[in-house]
N, C-alpha and C positions, 0 to 999 in steps of 0.2 A: 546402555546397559541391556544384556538381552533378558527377555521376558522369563526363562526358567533361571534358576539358582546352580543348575550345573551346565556344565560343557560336555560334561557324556553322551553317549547314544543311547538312546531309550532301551529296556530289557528284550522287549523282541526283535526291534535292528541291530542289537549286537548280538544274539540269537541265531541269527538270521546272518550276520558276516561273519562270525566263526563258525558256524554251523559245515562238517567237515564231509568233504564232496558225497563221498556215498550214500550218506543220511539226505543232502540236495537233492534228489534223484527224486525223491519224494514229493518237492514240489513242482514237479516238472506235467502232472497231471493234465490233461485240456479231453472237455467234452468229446463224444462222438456223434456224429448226423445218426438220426433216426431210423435210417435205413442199419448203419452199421450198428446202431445198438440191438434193434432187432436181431439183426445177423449175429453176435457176440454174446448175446446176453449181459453185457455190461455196459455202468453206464460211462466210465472215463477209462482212459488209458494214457500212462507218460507217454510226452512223443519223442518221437526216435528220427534219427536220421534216414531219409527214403518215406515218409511217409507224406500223404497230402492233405494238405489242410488249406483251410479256409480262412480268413483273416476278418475277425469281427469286430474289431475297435480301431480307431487312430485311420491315420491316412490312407490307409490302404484298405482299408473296409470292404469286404467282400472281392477281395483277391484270391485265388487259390493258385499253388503253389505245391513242388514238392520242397522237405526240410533240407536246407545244403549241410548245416553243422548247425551244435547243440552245443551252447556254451555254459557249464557246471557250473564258473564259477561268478557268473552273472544273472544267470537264471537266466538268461535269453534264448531263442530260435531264429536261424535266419535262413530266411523262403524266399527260394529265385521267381525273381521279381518284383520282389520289393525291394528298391534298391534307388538311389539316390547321385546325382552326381557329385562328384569333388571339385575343385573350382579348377584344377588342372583335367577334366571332363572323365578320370577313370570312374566306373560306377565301383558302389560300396554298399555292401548286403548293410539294411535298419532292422537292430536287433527287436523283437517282439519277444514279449512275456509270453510262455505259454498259455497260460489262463484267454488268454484274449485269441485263441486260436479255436479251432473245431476241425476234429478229426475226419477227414472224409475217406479218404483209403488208407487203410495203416498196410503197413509191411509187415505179412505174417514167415516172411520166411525164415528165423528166430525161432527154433522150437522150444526156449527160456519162456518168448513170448505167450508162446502159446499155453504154456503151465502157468504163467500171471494172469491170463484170461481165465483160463479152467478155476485157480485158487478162488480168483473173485466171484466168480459163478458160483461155486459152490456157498461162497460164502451170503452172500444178497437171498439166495433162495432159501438157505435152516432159516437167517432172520427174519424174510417176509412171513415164512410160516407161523414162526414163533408169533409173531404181531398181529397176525389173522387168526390164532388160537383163542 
């Protein structure tokens, strides 16, 4: 007999699987190196395809890598180089959560980009004011 009384998915994993791609986009968020925050004035940015990053948890720990594809509906990132063999010896990109990644060169060629950078900025510097008042 299993330990809970139902067989559903809890309220935030079912959340979190119907949760409908556009709104996903959201949790796609991962740190930036301290140089680039410097540089950006921000401190995270979703990552995107072209960008490079660093790999901070799991087997590949302190790998960097650019993003090959961004998968929505997994929430995952897969960075050449990380990559595993199959038993018939083709290699296979391992998906990574973004959270577990850090941004070291983002790809600003995106002028979208660049107004998500600005919107944030704007937004971190009225609140730190407000909280230094």
């Amino acid at each position: 007999m299993p330990l809970t009384n139902s067989i559903k998915p809890g309220k935030q994993r079912k959340q979190l699987a119907l949760m409908p791609l556009h709104l996903r986009h959201k949790l796609f968020n991962a740190p930036l190196s301290d140089e680039l925050r410097q540089k950006l004035g921000v401190k995270r940015l979703p990552v995107r395809q072209g960008d490079t990053v660093r790999i901070m948890r799991g087997e590949f720990k302190g790998h960097e890598g650019k993003i090959v594809e961004v998968d929505l509906k997994r929430v995952r990132v897969f960075i050449e180089g990380a990559q595993r063999k199959k038993a018939d010896g083709s290699p296979v990109y391992i998906p990574i959560h973004p959270s577990k990644v850090m941004i070291i060169k983002a790809d600003l060629s995106d002028k979208r980009r660049l107004e998500i950078i600005e919107r944030r900025k704007a937004g971190t510097s009225s609140e730190h004011s407000q909280e230094v008042a």
